[in-house]
Structures are given as structure tokens and as C-alpha cells.
VMD Tcl script that draws the C-alpha trace (Angstrom):
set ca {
  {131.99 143.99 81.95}
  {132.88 140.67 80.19}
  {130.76 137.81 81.60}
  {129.97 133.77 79.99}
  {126.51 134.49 81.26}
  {123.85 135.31 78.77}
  {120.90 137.67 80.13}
  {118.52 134.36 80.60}
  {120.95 133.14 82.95}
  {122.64 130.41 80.63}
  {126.16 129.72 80.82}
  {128.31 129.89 77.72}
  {130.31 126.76 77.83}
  {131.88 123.81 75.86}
  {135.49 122.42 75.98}
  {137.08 125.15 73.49}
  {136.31 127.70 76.38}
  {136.90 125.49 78.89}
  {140.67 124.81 78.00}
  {141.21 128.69 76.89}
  {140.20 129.65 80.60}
  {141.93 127.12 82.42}
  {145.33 126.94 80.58}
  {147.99 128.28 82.58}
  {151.73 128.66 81.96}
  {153.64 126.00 83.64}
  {156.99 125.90 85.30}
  {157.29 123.05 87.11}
  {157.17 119.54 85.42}
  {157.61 116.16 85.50}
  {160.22 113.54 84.66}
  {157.05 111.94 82.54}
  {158.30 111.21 78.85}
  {155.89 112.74 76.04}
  {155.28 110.57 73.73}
  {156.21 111.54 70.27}
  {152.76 111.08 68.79}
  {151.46 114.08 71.40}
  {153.90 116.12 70.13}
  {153.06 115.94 66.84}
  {149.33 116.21 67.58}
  {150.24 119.47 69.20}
  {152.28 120.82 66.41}
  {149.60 119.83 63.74}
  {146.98 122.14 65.90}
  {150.15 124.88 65.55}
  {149.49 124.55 61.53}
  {145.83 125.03 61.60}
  {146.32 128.26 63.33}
  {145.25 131.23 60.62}
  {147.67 132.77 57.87}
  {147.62 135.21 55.58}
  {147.43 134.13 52.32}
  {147.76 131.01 53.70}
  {151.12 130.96 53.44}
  {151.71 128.45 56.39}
  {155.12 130.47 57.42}
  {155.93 128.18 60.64}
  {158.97 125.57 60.64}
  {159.70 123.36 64.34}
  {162.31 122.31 65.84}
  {161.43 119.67 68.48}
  {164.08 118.89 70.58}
  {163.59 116.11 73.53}
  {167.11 115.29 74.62}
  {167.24 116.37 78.22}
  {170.90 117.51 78.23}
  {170.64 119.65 74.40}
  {167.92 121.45 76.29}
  {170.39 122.32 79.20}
  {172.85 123.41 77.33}
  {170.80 125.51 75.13}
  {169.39 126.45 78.31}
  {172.99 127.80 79.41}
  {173.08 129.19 76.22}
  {170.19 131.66 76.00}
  {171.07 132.71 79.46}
  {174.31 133.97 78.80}
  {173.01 135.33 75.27}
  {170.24 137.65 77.00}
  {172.88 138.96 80.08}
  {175.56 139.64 77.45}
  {173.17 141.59 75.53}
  {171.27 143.59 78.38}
  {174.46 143.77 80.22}
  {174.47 147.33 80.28}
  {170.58 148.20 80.49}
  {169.63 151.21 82.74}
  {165.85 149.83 82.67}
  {165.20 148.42 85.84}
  {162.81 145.96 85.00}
  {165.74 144.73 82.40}
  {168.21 144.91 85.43}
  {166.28 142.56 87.13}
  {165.93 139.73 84.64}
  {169.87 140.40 84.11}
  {170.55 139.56 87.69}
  {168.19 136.32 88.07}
  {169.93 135.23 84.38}
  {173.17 135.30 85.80}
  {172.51 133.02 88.88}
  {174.01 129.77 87.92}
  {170.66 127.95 89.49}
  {168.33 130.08 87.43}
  {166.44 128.07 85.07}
  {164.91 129.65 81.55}
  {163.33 126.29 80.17}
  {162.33 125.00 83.87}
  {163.81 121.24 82.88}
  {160.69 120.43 80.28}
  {161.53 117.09 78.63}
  {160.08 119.09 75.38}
  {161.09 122.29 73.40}
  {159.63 123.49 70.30}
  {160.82 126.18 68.65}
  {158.72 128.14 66.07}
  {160.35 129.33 62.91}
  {158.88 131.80 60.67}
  {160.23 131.42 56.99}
  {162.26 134.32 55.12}
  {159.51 134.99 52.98}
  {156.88 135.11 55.58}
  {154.23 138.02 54.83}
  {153.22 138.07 58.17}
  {155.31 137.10 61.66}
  {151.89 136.87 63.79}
  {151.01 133.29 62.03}
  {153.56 131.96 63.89}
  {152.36 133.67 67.70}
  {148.75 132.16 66.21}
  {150.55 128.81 65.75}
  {152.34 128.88 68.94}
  {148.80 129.63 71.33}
  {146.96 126.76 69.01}
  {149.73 124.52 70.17}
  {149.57 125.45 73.74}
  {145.76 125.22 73.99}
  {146.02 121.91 71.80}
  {148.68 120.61 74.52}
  {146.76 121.70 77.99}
  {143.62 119.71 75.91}
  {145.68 116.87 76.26}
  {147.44 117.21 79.90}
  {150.30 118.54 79.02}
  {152.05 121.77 80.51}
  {153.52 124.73 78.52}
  {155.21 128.00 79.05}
  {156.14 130.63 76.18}
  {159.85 131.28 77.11}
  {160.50 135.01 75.74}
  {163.86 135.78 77.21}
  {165.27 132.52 74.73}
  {164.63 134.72 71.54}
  {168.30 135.79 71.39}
  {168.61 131.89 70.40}
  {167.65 133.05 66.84}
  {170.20 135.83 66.06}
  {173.21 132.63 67.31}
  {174.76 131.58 63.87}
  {176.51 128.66 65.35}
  {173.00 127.62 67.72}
  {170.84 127.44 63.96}
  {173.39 125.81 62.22}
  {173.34 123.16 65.35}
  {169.54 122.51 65.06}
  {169.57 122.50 61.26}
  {167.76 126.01 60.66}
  {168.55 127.30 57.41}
  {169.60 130.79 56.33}
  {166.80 133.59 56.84}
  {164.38 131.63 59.31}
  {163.56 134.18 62.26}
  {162.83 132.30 65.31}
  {159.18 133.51 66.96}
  {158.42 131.50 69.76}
  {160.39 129.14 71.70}
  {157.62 127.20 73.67}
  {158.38 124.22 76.30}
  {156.13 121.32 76.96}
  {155.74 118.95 79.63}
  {153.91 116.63 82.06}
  {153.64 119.29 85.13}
  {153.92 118.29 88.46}
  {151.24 119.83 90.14}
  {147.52 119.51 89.31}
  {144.83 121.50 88.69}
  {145.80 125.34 89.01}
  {143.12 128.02 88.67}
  {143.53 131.00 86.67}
  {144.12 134.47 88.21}
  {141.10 136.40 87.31}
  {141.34 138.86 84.02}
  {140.38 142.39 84.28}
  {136.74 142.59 82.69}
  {137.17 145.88 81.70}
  {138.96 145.79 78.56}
  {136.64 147.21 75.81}
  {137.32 150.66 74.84}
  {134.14 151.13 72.50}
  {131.26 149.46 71.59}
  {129.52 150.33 69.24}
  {126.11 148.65 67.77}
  {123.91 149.53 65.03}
  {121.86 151.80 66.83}
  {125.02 154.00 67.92}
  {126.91 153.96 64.76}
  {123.37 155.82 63.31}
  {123.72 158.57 65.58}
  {127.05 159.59 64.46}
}
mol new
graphics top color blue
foreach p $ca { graphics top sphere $p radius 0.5 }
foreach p [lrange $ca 0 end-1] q [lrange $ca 1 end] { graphics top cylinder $p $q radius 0.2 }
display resetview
């Protein structure tokens, strides 16, 4: 079992942990403007995520008009139904059938998206998902909501969406990611399953092999 308490009885805590644990994926937010300074504090923290070879294969696209982000909105929407259309996986079905209700909502009317290129040389894709959780930590450190919005990835394979946002040739997009003020407070996180380690194994067991 995983626990933050050390066998004296001390409590492993500072604000790193603190805003890991307590981060939640929001879906509910406020009219609340954020200011474009937060938003670039928030992307800088995306950049000092790791990267092999440090290549530093992430490229943003920030994009704070309220009515772009509807219509892109619309956009993904009808992207993912055309695409899974025909799916015979149920839990595929489903997501069709909620996407095609006009009142559905993929982007949850955040004031903020941010999508997360990776670059056509880029050695390896998983900078970018490192970049993209340093950004969402960075922005519940700071009060702001976020939510990692999968079912928008068909937004990279649109020709005529990248050439709208300025994305040149070869960028793959990784993580579209939607910020806000939300409108309720405080929300605890559901509790994680402790038992996640498959082996462990110390000094003293590795001699016995």
C-alpha cells in the first residue's frame, strides 16, 4: 500500500504534493477572464517539463476568443461522430451519441484553449503529455481549472482547422487542454487505488535471485 506517512509517523508534505493530489479536471467554469500573463506562466511550466535530448518538441496555440472556441468546439464534435460513426464498440457508441446532441459540450465554455503541438522532427511524442500535466499542475497552483479534452484530437488530422490557427505542415497535435476560472470551489479527489506496484524489489531481494 502507497501511504505519505513515513514509519515515525511524519507526514510527507509540501506544496508540489499538495497541488498533484488536489488537482482535479474541471468542467464547469467561470465567465472570469485569464489574464494573459497566467497563461503564459502556465505554458512556460509546459517547457520545463523533461525531453529527450532536450529537444523541446512542444509548439501552443492559445486561443481566448470565446466564439473560435465554439466553433472549433462544433468542429471536433462533428469530426469524432463522422469518424466513429460506424463503431460496434459500445463504449465508442456511447461517446458517438452524447457528441451528436446539439447541447453537448467538448470544451465546457473555458475562456482558454491551448493546444500542444509536437514538431515533425520530434524524437519522442511523450514530451509533449509531460508538457501538458506541468501546465495543468502549474495552472491549479495558480487557481485556475483545466481538463485534458481527448475526444478534440481529430482537430489535428483537419487540413483546413491547422491552416486556420497557423500550424505548419508536419506538427501532430498531442494535447488539446482547456483552462479556466471554475465555478465551484474546492473539490476533493476521488481516492486512487493504493495497490498499484507489481514488484518491489530492494537490495536484499535482488541478492537472492
Amino acid at each position: 500500500m502507497i501511504t505519505n506517512i513515513t514509519p515515525s509517523g511524519e507526514r510527507l508534505s509540501n506544496p508540489v504534493l499538495d497541488n498533484i493530489y488536489s488537482r482535479r479536471s474541471v468542467r464547469n467554469y467561470s465567465d472570469k477572464e485569464v489574464p494573459d500573463e497566467v497563461i503564459k506562466e502556465i505554458i512556460r511550466a509546459g517547457t520545463y517539463a523533461p525531453t529527450a535530448m532536450n529537444q523541446q518538441p512542444w509548439r501552443f496555440v492559445v486561443v481566448k476568443n470565446k466564439k473560435l472556441i465554439e466553433e472549433y468546439d462544433e468542429r471536433a464534435k462533428k469530426l469524432f461522430v463522422e469518424a466513429f460513426k460506424d463503431t460496434t464498440i459500445p463504449a465508442m457508441a456511447a461517446y458517438v451519441r452524447n457528441l451528436s446532441k446539439p447541447q453537448t459540450r467538448l470544451f465546457y465554455g473555458a475562456p482558454v484553449l491551448i493546444l500542444v503541438f509536437a514538431t515533425p522532427d520530434v524524437v519522442n511524442y511523450h514530451d509533449c503529455a509531460l508538457a501538458a500535466e506541468n501546465m495543468m499542475i502549474a495552472a491549479y497552483s495558480l487557481g485556475i481549472g483545466s481538463c485534458w479534452i481527448g475526444l478534440a484530437l481529430h482537430l489535428g488530422w483537419d487540413a483546413e482547422f491547422l491552416r486556420g490557427v497557423g500550424v505548419p505542415e508536419g506538427h501532430k497535435l498531442v494535447a488539446p487542454l482547456i483552462f479556466g476560472y471554475p465555478v465551484k470551489g474546492e473539490i476533493k479527489a476521488p481516492a486512487r487505488n493504493a495497490d498499484v506496484i507489481l514488484k518491489w524489489i530492494s537490495q536484499e531481494s535482488y541478492e537472492k535471485y
